[in-house]
C-alpha positions as CSV (number, residue, x, y, z in Angstrom):
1,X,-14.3,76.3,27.4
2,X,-17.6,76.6,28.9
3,X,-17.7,75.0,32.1
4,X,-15.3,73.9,34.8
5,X,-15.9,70.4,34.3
6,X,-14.6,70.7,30.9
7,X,-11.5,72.6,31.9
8,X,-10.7,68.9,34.6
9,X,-11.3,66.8,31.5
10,X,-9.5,68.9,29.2
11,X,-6.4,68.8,32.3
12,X,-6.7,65.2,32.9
13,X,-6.3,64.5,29.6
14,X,-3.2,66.4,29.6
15,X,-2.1,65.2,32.6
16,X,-2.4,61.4,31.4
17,X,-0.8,62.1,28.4
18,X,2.6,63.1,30.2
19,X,2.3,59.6,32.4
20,X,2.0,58.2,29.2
21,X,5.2,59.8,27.4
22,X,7.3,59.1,30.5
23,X,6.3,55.6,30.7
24,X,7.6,55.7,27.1
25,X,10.6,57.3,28.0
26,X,11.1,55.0,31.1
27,X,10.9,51.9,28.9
28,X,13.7,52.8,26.6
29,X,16.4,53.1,29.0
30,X,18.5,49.9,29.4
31,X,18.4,47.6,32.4
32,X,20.8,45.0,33.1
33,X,17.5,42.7,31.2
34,X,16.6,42.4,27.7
35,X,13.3,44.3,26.1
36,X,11.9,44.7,23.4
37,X,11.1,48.1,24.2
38,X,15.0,48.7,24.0
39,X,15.4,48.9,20.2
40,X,11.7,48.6,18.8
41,X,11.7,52.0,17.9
42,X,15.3,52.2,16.4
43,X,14.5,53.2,12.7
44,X,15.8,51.3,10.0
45,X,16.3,52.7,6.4
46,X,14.3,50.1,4.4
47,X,14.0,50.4,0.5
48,X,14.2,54.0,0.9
49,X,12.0,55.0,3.6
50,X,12.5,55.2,7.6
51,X,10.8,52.2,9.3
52,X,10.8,51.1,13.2
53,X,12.3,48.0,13.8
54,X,9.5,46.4,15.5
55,X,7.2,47.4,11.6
56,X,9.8,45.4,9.8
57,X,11.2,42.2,12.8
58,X,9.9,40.3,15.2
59,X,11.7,41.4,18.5
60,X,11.6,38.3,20.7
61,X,13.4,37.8,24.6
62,X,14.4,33.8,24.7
63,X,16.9,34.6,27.4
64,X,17.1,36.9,30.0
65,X,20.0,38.8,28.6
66,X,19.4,38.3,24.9
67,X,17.3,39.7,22.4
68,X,16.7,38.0,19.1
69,X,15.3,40.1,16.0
70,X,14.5,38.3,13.0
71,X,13.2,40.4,10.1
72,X,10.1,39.6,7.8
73,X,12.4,40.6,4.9
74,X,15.7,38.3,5.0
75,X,17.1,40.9,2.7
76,X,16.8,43.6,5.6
77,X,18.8,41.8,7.7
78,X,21.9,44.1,6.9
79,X,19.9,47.2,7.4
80,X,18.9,46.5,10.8
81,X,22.3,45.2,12.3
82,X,23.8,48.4,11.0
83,X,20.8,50.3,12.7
84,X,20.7,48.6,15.9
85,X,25.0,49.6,15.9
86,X,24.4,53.0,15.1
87,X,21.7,53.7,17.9
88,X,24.2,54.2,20.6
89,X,22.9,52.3,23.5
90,X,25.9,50.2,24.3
91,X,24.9,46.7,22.7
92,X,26.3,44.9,19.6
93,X,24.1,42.5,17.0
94,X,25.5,39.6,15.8
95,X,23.8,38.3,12.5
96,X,24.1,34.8,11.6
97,X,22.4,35.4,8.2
98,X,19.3,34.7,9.1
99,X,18.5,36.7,12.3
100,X,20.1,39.1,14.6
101,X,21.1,38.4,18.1
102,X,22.0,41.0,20.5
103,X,23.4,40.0,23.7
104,X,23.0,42.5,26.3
105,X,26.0,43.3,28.5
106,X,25.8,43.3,32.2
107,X,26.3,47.8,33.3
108,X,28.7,48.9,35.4
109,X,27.8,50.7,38.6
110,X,28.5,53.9,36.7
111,X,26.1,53.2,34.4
112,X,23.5,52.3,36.6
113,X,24.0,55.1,38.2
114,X,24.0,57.6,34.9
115,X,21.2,55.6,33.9
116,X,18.5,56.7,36.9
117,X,19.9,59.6,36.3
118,X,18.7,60.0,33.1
119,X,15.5,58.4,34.6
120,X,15.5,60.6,37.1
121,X,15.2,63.8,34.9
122,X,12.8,62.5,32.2
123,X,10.2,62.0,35.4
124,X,11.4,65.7,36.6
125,X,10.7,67.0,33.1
126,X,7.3,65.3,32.9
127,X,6.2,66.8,35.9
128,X,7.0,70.2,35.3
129,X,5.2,69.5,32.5
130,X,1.9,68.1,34.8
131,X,2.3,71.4,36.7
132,X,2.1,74.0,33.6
133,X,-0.9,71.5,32.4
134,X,-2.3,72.6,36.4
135,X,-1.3,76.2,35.9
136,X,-3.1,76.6,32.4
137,X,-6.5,75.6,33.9
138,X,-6.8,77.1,37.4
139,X,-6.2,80.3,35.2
140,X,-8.8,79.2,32.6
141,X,-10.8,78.8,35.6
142,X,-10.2,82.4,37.1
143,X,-11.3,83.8,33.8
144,X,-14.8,81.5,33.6
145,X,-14.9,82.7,37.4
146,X,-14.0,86.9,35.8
147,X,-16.5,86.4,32.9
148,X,-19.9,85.1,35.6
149,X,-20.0,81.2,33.8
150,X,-18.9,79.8,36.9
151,X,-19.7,80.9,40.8
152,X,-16.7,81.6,43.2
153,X,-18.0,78.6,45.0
154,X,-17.6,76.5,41.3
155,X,-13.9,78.3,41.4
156,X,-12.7,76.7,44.4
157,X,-14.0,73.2,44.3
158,X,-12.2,73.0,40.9
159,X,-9.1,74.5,41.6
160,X,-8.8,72.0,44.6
161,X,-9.9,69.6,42.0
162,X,-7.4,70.2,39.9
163,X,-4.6,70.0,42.3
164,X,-6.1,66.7,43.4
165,X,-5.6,65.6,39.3
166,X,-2.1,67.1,39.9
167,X,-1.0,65.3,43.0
168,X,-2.4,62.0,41.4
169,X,-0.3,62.2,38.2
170,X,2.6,63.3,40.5
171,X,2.0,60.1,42.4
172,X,1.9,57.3,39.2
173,X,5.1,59.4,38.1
174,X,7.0,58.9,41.4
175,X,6.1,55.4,41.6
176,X,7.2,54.7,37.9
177,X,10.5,56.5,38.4
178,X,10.8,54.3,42.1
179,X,10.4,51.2,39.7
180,X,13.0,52.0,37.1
181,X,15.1,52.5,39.9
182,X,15.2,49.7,41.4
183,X,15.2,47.8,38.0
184,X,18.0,49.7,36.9
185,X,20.4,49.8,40.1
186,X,20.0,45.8,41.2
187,X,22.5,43.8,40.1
């Protein structure tokens, strides 16, 4: 690293990249509503190999509370109900030989409950990850400020810079985690 500025891009890019995973994370767990983004990444063993279900179906939502999966392969079909049972997220396919519905089941209060939980820690876990990211460059900063590439002047504007990057990333995390909240405890 050379100059401060580099050190903030290199963060932010960090930074993002946590907002990112969580928002992944976040759109897995199960809401009372169907999404794709509820089994599109359940992997499927398909001649052989491991596939995502979303390479191999289309994942479609024609009702509120029921996903549809029909597979470009007709012979897959077995393969992915078997998957989809197997993934342990509380919903069963029905296959009609054809395609695959899977009706999702309203959650019990407990459930909700365990569920922003679960939401709750994946956006702690991302945040501790935001703050090591915040941690790493204020000290690659201190040792640009030690070694004369950056004045004590440079120091402080981009230490305060890169709490501001923190407490942004912080922010978008809080509010995502608000969201899947509220999705996941309304009835």
């Amino acid at each position: 690293m050379e100059s401060s500025i580099e050190v903030l891009m290199a963060a932010e890019e960090k930074m993002d990249k946590c907002v990112e995973f969580l928002h992944h994370d976040l759109s897995g767990l199960r809401t009372g509503k169907a999404s794709p983004s509820l089994v599109e990444n359940i992997t499927v063993e398909y001649y052989g190999t491991a596939a995502r279900l979303r390479d191999i179906a289309n994942i479609s939502t024609p009702e509120p509370r029921l996903l549809v999966v029909s597979p470009f392969d007709p012979s897959s079909l077995g393969a992915i109900e078997k998957a989809i049972g197997a993934a342990n997220i509380g919903i069963t396919p029905l296959s009609d030989g054809r395609l695959i519905r899977v009706p999702i089941p309203e959650l019990s209060e407990q459930r909700r409950k365990d569920l922003a939980k679960v939401a709750s820690r994946a956006t702690e876990e991302q945040r501790v990850a935001v703050r090591n990211v915040r941690r790493d460059a204020n000290e690659l900063l201190k040792t640009l400020e030690k070694s004369g590439k950056i004045t004590e002047d440079d120091l402080a504007q981009s230490l305060e810079e890169v709490q501001k990057l923190t407490d942004a990333h912080i922010k978008k995390m809080d509010g995502m985690l608000a969201a899947k909240e509220k999705e996941v405890l309304v009835v």
